[in-house]
C-alpha positions as CSV (number, residue, x, y, z in Angstrom):
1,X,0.0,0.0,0.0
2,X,3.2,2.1,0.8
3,X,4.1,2.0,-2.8
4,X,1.2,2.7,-4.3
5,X,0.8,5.9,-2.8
6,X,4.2,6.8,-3.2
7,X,2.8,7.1,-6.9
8,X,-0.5,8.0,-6.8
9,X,0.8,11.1,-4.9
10,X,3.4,11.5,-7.3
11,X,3.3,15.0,-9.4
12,X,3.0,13.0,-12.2
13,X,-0.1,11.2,-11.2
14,X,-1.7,14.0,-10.6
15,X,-4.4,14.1,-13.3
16,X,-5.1,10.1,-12.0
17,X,-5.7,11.1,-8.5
18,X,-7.9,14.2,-9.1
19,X,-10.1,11.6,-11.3
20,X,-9.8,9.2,-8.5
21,X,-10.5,11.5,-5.3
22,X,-13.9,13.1,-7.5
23,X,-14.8,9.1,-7.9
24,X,-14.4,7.9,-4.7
25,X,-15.8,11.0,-3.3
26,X,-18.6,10.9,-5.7
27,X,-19.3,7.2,-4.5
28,X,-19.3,7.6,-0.4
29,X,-21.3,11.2,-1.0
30,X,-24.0,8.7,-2.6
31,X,-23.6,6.0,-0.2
32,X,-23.7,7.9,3.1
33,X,-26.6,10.1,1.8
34,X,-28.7,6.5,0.8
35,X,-27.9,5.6,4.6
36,X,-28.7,8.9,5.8
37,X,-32.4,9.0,4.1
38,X,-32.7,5.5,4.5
39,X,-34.4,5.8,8.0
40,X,-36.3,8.6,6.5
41,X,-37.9,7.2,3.8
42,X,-36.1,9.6,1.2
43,X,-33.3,7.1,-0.1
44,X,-35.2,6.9,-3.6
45,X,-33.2,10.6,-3.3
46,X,-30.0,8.9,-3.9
47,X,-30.8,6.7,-6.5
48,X,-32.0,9.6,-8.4
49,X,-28.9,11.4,-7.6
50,X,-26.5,9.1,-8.9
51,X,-28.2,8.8,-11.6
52,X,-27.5,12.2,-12.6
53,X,-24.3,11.8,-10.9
54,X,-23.4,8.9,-14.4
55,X,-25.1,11.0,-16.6
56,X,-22.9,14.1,-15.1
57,X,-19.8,12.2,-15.4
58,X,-20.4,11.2,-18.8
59,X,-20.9,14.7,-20.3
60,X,-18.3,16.0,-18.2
61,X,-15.9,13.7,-20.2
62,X,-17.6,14.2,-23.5
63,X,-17.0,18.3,-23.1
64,X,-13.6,17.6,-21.9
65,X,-13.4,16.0,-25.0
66,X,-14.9,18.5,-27.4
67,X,-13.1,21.4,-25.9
68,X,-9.9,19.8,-25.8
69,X,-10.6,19.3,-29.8
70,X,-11.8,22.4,-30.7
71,X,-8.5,24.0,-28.9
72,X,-6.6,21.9,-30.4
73,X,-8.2,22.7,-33.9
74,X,-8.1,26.6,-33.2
75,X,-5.0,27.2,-31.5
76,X,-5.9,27.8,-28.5
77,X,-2.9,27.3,-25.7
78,X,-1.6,28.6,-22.9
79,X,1.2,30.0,-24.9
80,X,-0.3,32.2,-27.6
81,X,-3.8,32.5,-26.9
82,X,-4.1,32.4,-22.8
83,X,-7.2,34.2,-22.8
84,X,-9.6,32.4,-25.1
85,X,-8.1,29.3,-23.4
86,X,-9.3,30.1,-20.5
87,X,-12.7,31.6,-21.1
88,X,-13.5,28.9,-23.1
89,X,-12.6,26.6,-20.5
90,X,-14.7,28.8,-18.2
91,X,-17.4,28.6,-20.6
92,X,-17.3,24.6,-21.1
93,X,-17.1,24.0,-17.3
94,X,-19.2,26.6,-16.5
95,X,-22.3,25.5,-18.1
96,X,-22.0,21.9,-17.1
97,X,-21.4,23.1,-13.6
98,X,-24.9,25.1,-13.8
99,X,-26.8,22.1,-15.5
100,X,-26.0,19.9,-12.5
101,X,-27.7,22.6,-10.0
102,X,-30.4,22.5,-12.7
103,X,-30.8,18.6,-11.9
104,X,-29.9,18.7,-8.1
105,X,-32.6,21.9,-7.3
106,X,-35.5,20.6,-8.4
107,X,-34.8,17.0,-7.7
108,X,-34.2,18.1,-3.5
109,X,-37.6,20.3,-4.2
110,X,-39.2,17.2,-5.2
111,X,-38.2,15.2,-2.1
112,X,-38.7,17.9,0.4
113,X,-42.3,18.7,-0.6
114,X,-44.4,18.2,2.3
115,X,-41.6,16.8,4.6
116,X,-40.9,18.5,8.0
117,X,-38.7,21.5,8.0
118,X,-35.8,19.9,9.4
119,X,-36.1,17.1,6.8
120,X,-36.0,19.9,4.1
121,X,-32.8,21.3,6.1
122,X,-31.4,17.9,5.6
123,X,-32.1,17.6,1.9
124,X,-30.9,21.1,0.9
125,X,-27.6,20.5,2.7
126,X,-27.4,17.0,0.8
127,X,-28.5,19.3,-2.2
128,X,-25.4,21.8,-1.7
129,X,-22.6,19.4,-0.7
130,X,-24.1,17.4,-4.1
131,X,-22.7,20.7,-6.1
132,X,-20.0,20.7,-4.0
133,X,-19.0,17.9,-5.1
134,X,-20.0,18.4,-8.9
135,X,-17.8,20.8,-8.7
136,X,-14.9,18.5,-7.6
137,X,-15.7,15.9,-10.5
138,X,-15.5,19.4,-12.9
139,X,-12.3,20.3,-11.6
140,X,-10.4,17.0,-11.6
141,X,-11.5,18.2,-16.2
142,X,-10.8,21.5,-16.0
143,X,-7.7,22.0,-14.0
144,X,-6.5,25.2,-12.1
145,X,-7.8,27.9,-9.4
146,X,-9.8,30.1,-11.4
147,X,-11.8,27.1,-12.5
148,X,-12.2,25.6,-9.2
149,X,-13.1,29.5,-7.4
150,X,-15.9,30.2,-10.7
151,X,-17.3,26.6,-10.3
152,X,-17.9,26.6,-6.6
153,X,-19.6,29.8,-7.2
154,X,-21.5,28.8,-9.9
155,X,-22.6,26.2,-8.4
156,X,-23.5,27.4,-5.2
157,X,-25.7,30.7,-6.8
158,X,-27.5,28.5,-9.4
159,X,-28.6,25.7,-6.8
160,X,-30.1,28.7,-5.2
161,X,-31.1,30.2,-7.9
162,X,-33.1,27.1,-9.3
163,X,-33.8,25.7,-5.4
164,X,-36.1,29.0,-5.3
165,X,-36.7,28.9,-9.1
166,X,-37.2,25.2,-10.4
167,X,-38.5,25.7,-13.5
168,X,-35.6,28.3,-14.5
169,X,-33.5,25.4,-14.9
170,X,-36.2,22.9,-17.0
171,X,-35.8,26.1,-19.2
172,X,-32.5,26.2,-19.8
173,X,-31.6,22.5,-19.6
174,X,-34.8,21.1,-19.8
175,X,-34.3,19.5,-23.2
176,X,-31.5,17.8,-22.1
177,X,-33.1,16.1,-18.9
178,X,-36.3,14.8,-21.6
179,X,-33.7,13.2,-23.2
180,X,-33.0,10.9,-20.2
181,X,-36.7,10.2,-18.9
């Protein structure tokens, strides 16, 4: 065990062990909430959360993916073109940051409905560490501090935003969750 993470902490490995960390976070985030709502009779909750959560990892890749092409196809480094890098980067992130909020909000509005108000305390908290840790999963993709600060922002205002305005986010990424019903 020693050796192993001798190298999954090397600098190298880096990349492997932010992919890793947003996994296995991902995975005891969905397991202790299950055990959490269990007792409560909310644990559907989770099972509706990670399936977003494998949705959410799979478009997360795909935009990696896209954006790392179309950089690649325009240019667009570090070197010569730092700022379209980066706000495209931004943009990329950004928007798959907001369209999990989108999902989270009005899933936690859906289970809180008519439960006791410290129930609903409970759920929104699950709701907001869920972003949080969207937004680790995002920035194990889109590596470095401004992504990480804008993300956790993001994500924080637009689960807000949509947990006091659901249908804001069926309008903006409502399209996308019909595809997956």
């Amino acid at each position: 065990m020693g050796q192993f993470s001798k190298w999954l902490l090397h600098e190298e490995q880096k990349e492997f062990f932010d992919y890793l960390f947003a996994l296995v976070l991902n995975a005891v985030f969905l397991g202790l909430i299950a055990l959490l709502l269990w007792p409560m009779g909310r644990a559907a909750m989770a099972l509706r959360l990670a399936r977003g959560y494998w949705i959410f990892w799979t478009v997360v890749i795909v935009t990696a993916c896209v954006l790392a092409l179309l950089q690649r196809i325009f240019r667009m480094n570090l070197y010569d073109h730092f700022d379209a890098h980066v706000i495209t980067g931004l943009i990329f992130s950004g928007f798959v940051q907001i369209g999990w909020s989108a999902f989270a909000a009005p899933v936690i509005h859906e289970f809180a409905a008519g439960a006791p108000i410290w129930m609903a305390i409970i759920l929104y908290a699950a709701g907001v560490v869920s972003c949080w840790i969207a937004c680790v999963i995002v920035a194990a993709f889109y590596m470095g501090s401004i992504y990480r600060m804008v993300n956790l922002a993001l994500a924080i205002v637009s689960f807000i935003l949509f947990s006091v305005w659901p249908n804001a986010g069926g309008m903006i990424y409502g399209w996308f969750f019909k595809l997956f019903t």
